[in-house]
C-alpha positions as CSV (number, residue, x, y, z in Angstrom):
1,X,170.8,88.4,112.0
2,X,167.0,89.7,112.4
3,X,166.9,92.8,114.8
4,X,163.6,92.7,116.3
5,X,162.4,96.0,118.3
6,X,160.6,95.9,121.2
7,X,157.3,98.0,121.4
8,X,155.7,98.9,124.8
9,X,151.9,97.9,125.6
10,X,151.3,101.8,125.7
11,X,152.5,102.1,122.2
12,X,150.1,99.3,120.6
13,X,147.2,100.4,122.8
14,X,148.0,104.0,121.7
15,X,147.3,102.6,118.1
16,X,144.3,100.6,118.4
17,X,142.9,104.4,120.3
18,X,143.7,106.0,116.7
19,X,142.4,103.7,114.7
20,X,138.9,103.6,116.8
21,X,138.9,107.1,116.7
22,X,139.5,106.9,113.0
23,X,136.3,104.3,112.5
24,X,133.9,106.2,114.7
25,X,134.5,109.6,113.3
26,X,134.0,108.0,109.3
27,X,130.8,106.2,110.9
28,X,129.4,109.6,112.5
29,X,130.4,111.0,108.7
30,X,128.4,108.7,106.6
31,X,125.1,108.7,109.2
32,X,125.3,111.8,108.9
33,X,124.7,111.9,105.5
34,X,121.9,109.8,105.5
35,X,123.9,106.8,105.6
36,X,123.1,103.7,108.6
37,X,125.5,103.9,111.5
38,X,128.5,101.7,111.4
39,X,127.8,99.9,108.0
40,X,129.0,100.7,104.8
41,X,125.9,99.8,102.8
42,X,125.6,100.0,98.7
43,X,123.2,101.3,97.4
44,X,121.0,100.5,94.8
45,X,118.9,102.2,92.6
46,X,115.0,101.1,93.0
47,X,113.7,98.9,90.3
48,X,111.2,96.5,89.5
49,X,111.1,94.7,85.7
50,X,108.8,91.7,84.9
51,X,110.7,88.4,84.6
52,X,107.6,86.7,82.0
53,X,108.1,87.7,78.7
54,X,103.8,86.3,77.9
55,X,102.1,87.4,81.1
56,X,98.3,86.5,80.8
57,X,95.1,85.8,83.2
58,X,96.0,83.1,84.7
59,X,99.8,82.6,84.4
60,X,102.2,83.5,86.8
61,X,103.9,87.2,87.4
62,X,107.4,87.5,89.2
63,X,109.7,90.6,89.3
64,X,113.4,91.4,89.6
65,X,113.2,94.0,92.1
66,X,116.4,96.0,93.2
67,X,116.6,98.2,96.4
68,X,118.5,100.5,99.3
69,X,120.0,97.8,101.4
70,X,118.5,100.0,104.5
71,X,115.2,98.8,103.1
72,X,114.1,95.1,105.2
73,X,110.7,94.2,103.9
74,X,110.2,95.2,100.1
75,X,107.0,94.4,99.1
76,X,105.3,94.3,95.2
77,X,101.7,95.4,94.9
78,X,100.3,93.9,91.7
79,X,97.1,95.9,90.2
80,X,95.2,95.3,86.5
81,X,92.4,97.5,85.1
82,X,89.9,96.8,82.0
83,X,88.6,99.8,80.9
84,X,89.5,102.1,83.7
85,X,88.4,100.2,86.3
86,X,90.3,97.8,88.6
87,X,89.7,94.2,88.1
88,X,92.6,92.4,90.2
89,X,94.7,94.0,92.8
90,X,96.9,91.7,95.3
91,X,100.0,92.4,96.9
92,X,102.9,90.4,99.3
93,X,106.3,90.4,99.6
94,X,108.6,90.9,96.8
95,X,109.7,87.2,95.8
96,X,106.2,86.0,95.5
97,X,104.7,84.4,93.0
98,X,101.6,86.5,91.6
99,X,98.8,84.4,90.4
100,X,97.1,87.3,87.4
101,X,93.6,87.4,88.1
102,X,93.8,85.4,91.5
103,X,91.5,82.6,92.9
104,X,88.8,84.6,92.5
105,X,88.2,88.4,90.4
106,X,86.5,90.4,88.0
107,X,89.1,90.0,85.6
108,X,89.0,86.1,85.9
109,X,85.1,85.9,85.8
110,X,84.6,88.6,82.8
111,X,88.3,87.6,80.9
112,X,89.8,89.7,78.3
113,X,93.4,91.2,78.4
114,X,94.5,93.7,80.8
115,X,96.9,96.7,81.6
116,X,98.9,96.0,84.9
117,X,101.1,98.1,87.0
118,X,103.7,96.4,89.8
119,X,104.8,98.8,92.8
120,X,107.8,97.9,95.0
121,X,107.2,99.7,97.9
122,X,107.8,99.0,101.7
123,X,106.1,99.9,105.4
124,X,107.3,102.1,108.2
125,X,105.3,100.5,110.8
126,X,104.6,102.4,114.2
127,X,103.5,100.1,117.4
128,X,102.0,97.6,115.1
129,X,100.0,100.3,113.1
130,X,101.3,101.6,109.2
131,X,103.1,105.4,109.8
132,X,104.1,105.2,106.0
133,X,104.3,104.0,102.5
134,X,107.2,104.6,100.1
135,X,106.7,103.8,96.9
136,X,109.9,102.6,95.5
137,X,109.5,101.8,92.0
138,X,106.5,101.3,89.3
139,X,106.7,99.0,85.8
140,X,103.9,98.4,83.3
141,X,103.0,95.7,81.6
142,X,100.2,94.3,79.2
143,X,98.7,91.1,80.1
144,X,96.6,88.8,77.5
145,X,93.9,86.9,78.2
């Protein structure tokens, strides 16, 4: 025969008091080591890697970007330079497709290869207005003409 034991309402709600009491205090724990409030996020180590193995003027650049989950708008900031000085420069958000050279730059009207750099980096925007920059993560690459 199956004894069953009766537990008052005091009891149970007694229990759910710990185990809120429990939750809060390893939220209030991990915020305060920099950690968000209530969440237990991973985190990731920044990184940004070129998915084209033949990046040229042109041709389209992507990246594999990794990032702190605390982070909500990564952006990629593409720039190339011939001989020191910047011929294509564009940036959006970090699953766009980067046309090298663009619609319309130096490096597409004089040609040639280039050295690029990618940054993932994100905003802290103020009232509409940029407070601050991170950068992230940087990768080089060579593109050919």
């Amino acid at each position: 025969m199956l004894k069953v034991k009766s537990v008052s309402l005091a009891a149970v709600m007694a229990g759910i008091l710990v185990l809120g009491v429990a939750v809060l205090a390893t939220d209030s724990a991990s915020a305060a080591k920099g950690g968000v409030k209530g969440a237990n996020l991973p985190t990731a180590a920044p990184s940004i890697t070129l998915n084209e193995a033949d990046p040229h003027l042109g041709g389209p650049a992507t990246f594999a970007v990794t990032y702190p989950a605390q982070v909500k708008y990564p952006r990629v900031a593409v720039r190339c330079y011939q001989d020191g000085s910047m011929v294509y420069a564009e940036a959006g958000p970090s699953d766009q497709v980067f046309l090298l050279g663009g619609a319309s730059s130096d490096w597409l009207r004089a040609g040639g290869p280039a050295s690029c750099t990618a940054e993932l980096f994100y905003i802290v925007w103020n009232g509409g207005n940029p407070q601050e920059v991170t950068t992230l993560a940087w990768t080089s690459f060579e593109a050919a003409w």
